[in-house]
N, C-alpha and C positions, 0 to 999 in steps of 0.2 A: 270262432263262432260257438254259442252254446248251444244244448240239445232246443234249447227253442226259438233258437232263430236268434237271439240278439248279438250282434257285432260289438267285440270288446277289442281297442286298438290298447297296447300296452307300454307302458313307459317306465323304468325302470333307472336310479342312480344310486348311487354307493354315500354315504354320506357318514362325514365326522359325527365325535360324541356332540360338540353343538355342529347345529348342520349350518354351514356358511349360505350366504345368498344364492354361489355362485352356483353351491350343489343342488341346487332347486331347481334351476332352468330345464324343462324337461328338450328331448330336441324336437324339430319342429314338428307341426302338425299341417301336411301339403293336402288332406280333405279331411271332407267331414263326415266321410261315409261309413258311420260306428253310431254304435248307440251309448255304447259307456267306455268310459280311457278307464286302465285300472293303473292305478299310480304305487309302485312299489316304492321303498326307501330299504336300501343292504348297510349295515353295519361295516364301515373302511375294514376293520380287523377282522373280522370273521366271517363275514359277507351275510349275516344273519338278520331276519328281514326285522327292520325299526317300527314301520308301519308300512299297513296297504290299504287303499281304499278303492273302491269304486266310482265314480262319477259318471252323471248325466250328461253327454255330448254340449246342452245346451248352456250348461254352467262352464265347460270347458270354454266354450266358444266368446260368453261373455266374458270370460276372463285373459283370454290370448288377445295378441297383438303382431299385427303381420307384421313381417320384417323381409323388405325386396333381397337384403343379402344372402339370406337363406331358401327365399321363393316358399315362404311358409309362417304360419302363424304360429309366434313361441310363447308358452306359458310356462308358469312356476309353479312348483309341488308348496302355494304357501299353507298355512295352517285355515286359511279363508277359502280356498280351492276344498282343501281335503275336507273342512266340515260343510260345504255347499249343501243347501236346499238338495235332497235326493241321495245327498253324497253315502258310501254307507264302506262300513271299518270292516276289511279282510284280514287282517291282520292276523291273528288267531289259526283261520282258516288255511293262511301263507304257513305259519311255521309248523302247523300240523303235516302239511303236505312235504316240509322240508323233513319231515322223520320216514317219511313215507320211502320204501326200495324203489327203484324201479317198477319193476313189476304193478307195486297197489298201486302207484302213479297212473299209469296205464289204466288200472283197471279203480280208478277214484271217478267219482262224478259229485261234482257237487247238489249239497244238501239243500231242501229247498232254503231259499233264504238265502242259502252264500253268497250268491250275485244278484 
């Protein structure tokens, strides 16, 4: 949760230099009680973030599809997800934080805009 209240669920995959379908699938999503999924993507070799974005719950929701195997609705990290209506690029903001100690971490808050 951010300092104003909005619910961010997070989702997060490692992905090759080309990213395969199957690295996309993010895992399910069992509610809907968030306001934005922040979609990471980690570099296989260095774990350094590829892109990240933010999305609007409602774009997620049009875009998942349930699946009884899992007891949950599974979407994909596609390139039509991540540029969604609302959708908005962390990415930047992800590897700044990755330089970050501990410590700034701690005491980072995002700038207006980041989220």
């Amino acid at each position: 949760m951010t300092e104003d209240g909005t619910l961010v669920q997070v989702k997060a995959r490692v992905v090759s230099t080309k990213i395969l379908a199957g690295q996309r699938q993010m895992s399910p999503f069992r509610t809907w009680g968030f306001d934005l999924a922040a979609m990471v993507q980690f570099a296989e070799h260095d774990y350094t973030v590829v892109r990240g974005v933010v999305v609007p719950v409602e774009q997620v929701r049009q875009a998942a599809r349930w699946t009884p195997h899992v007891n949950g609705h599974v979407a994909h990290m596609t390139d039509a997800l991540m540029s969604a209506p609302g959708a908005k690029d962390i990415t930047d903001a992800l590897r700044a934080a990755a330089e970050m100690s501990p410590g700034e971490v701690a005491r980072w808050a995002p700038q207006d805009g980041e989220l």
